[in-house]
Residue frames as qw, qx, qy, qz and C-alpha x, y, z in Angstrom:
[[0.875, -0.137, -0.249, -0.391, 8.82, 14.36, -31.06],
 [0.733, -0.053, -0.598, 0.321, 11.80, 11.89, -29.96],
 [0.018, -0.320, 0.368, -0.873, 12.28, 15.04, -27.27],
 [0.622, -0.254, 0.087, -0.736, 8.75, 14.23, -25.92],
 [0.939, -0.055, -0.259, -0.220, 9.36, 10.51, -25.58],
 [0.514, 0.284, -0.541, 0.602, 12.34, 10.96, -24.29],
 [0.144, -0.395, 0.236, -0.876, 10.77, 13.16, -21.48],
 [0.745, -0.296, -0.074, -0.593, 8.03, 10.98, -20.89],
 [0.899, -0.037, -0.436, 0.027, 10.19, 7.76, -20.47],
 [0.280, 0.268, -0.408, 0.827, 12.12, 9.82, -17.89],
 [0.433, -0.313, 0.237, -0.811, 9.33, 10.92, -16.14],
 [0.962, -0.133, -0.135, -0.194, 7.72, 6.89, -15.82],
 [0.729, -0.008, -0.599, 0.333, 10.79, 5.86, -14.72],
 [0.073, -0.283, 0.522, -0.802, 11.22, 8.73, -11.97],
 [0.757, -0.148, 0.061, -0.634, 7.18, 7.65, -10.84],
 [0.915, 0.033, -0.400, -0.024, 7.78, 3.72, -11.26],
 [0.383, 0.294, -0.654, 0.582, 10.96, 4.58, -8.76],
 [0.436, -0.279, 0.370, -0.771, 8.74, 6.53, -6.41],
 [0.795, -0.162, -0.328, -0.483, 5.99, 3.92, -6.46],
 [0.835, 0.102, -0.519, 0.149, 8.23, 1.20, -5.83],
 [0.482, 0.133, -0.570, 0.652, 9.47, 2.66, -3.29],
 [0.558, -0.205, 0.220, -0.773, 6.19, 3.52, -1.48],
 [0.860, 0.069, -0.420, -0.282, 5.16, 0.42, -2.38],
 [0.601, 0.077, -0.640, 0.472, 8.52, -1.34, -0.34],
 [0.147, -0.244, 0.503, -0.816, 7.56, 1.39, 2.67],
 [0.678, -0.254, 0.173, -0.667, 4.23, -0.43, 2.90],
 [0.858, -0.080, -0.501, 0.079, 5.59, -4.15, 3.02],
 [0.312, 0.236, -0.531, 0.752, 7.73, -2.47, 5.91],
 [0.662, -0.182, 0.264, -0.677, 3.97, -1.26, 7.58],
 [0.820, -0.068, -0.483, -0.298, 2.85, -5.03, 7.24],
 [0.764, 0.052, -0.553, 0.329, 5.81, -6.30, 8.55],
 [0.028, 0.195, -0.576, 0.794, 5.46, -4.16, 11.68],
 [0.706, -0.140, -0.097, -0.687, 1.86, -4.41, 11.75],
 [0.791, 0.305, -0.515, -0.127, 2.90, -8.52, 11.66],
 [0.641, -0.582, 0.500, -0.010, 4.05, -10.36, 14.78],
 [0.825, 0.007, 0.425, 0.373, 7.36, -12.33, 13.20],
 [0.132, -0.333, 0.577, 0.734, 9.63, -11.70, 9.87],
 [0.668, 0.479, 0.174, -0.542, 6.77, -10.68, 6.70],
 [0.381, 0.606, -0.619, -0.324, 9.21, -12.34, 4.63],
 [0.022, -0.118, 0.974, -0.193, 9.30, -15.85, 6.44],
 [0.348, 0.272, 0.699, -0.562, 5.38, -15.90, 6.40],
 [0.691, 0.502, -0.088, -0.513, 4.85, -15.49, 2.96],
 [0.291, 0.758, -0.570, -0.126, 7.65, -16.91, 1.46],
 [0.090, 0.294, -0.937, 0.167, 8.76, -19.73, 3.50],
 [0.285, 0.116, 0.882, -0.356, 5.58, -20.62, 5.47],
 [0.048, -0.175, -0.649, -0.738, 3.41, -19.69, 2.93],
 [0.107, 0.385, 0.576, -0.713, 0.58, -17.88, 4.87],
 [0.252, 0.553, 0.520, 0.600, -2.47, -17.23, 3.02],
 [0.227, -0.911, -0.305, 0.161, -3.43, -14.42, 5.52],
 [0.222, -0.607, 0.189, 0.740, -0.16, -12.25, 5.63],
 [0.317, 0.083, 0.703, 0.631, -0.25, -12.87, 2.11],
 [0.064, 0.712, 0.606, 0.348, -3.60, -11.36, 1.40],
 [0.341, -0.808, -0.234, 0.420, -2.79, -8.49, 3.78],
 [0.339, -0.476, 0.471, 0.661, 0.41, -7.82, 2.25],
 [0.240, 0.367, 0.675, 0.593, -1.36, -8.03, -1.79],
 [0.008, 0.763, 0.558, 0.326, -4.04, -5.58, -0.70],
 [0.253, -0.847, 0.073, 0.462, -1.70, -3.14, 0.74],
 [0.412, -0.104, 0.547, 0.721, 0.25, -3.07, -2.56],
 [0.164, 0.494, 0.728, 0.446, -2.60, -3.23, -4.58],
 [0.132, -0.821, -0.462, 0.308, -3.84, -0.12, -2.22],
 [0.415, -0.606, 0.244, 0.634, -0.81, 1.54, -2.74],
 [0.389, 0.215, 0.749, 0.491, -0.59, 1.14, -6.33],
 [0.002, 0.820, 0.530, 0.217, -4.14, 2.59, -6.74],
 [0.239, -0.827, 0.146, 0.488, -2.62, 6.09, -4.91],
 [0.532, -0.413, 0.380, 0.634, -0.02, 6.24, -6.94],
 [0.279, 0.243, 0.734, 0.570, -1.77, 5.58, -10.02],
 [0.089, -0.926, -0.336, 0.149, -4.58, 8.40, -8.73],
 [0.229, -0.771, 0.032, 0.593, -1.70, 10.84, -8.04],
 [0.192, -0.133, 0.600, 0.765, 0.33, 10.55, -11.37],
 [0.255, 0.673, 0.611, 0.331, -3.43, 10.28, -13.72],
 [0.086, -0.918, -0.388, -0.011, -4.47, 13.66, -11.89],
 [0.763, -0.383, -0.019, 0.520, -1.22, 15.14, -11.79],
 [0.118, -0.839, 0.001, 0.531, -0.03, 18.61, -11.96],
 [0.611, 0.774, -0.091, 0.140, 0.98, 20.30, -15.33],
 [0.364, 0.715, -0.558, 0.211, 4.65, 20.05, -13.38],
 [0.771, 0.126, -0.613, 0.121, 6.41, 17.35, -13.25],
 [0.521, 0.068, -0.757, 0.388, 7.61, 18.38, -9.41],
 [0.608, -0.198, 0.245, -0.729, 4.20, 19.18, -8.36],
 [0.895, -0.001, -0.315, -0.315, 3.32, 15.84, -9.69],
 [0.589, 0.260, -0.630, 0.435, 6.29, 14.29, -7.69],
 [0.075, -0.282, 0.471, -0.833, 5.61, 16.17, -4.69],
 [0.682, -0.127, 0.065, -0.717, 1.97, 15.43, -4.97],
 [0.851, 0.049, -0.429, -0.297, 2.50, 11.54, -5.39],
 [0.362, 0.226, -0.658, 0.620, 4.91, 11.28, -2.55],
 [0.316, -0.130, 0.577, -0.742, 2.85, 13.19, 0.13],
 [0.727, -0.044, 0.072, -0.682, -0.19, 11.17, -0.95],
 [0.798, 0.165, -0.578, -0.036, 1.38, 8.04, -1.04],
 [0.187, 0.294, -0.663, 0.662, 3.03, 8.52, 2.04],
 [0.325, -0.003, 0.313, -0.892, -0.47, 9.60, 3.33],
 [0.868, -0.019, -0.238, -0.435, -2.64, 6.71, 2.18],
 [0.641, 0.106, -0.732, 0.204, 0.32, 4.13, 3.86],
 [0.113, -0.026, 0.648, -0.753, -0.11, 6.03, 7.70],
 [0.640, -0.140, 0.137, -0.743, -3.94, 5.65, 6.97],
 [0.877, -0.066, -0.448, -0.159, -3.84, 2.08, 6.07],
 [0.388, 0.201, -0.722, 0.536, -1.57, 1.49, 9.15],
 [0.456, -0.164, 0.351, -0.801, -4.42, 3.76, 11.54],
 [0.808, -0.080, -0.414, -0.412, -7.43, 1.56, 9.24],
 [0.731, -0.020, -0.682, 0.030, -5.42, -1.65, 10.54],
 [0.157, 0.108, -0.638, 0.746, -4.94, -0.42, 14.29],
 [0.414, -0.082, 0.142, -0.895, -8.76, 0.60, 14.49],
 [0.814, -0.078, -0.410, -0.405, -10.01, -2.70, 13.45],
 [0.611, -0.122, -0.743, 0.245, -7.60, -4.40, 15.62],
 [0.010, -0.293, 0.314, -0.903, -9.28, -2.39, 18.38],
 [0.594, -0.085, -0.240, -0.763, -12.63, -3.01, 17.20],
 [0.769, 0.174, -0.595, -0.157, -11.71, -6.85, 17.23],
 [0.665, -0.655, 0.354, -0.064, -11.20, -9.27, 19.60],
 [0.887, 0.016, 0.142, 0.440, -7.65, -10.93, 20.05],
 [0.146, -0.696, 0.280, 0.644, -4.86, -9.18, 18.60],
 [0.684, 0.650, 0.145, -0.298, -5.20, -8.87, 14.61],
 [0.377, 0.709, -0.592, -0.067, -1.66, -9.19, 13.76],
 [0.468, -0.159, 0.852, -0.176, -1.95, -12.98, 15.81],
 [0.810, 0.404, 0.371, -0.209, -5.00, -13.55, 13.11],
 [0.369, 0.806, -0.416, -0.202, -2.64, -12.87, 10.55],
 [0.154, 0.466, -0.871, -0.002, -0.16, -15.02, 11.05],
 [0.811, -0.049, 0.561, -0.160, -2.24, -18.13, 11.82],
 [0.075, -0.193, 0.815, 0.541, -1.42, -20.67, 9.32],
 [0.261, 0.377, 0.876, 0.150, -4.72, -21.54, 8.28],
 [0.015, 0.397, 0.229, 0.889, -6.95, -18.66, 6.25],
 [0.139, -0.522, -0.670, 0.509, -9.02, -16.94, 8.97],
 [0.109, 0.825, 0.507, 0.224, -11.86, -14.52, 7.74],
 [0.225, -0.944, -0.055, 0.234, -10.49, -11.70, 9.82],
 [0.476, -0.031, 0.449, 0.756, -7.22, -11.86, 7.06],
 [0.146, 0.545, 0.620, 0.546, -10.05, -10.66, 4.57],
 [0.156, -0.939, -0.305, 0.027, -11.63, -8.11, 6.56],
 [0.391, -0.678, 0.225, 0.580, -8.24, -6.30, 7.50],
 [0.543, -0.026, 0.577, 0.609, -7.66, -6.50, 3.83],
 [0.141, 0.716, 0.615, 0.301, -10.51, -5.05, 2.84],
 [0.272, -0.924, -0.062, 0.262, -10.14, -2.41, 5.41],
 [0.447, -0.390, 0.326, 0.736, -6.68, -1.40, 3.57],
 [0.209, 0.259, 0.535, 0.777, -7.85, -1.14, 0.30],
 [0.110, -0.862, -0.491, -0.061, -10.49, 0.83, 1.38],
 [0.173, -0.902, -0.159, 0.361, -8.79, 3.15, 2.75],
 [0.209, -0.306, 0.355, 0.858, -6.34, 3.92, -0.01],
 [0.101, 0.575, 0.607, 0.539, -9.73, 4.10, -2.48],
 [0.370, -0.752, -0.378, 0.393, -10.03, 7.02, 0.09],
 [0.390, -0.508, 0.167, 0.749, -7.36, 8.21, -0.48],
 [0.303, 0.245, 0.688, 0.611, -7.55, 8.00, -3.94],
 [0.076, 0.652, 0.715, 0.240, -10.48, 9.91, -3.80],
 [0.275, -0.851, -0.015, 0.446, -9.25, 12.73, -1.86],
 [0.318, -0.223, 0.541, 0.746, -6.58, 13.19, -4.88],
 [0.211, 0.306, 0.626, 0.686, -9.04, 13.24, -7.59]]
């Protein structure tokens, strides 16, 4: 028994590492996605728009992760393997999502972003992330 809890709390920290570190590769998509520093727009200027961008790409992420590990292989480095490529693979779609809308859109979408005042088109782009990792998500289960 302590063998099996011992195994599992080893195995949530190896996942909680991964995550976190998908999780840090998509504040790196934002912040390219992001005319300026993603850190100086939440943080300092206190944007609510990067800010909502940047929560609903976590929160996208997150959901992936938490898809890949629920449904996850009877071994541990399938289940590793499998939460990597699909984590990786839900952060290039939410990057495509956010290139297609600013396509769709007029202006340039990473300019709405950074306005300082909240501008609907924060929300839409936001929406459009988490969508597309519930995509993903769905493509895992």
């Amino acid at each position: 028994m302590l063998q099996d809890l011992l195994e599992g709390a080893g195995r949530s920290i190896v996942f909680g590492l991964i995550g976190i570190g998908l999780m840090a590769v998509g504040y790196v998509l934002i912040d390219m996605l992001t005319p300026g520093r993603l850190r100086d727009l939440i943080w300092i200027e206190r944007n609510p728009n990067a800010s909502l961008l940047l929560a609903a790409n976590q929160l996208g992420i997150a959901a992936i992760v938490f898809t890949a590990i629920w449904t996850t292989y009877d071994s541990f480095g399938q289940g590793l393997a499998s939460t990597l490529l699909f984590g990786l693979l839900g952060i290039v779609i939410m990057g495509l999502a956010f290139k297609v809308l600013d396509w769709m859109t007029p202006g340039k979408l990473g300019e709405v972003i950074c306005t300082e005042t909240f501008h609907g088109g924060a929300l839409v782009s936001a929406a459009s992330h988490f969508g597309a990792a519930l995509i993903v998500c769905a493509c895992i289960a």
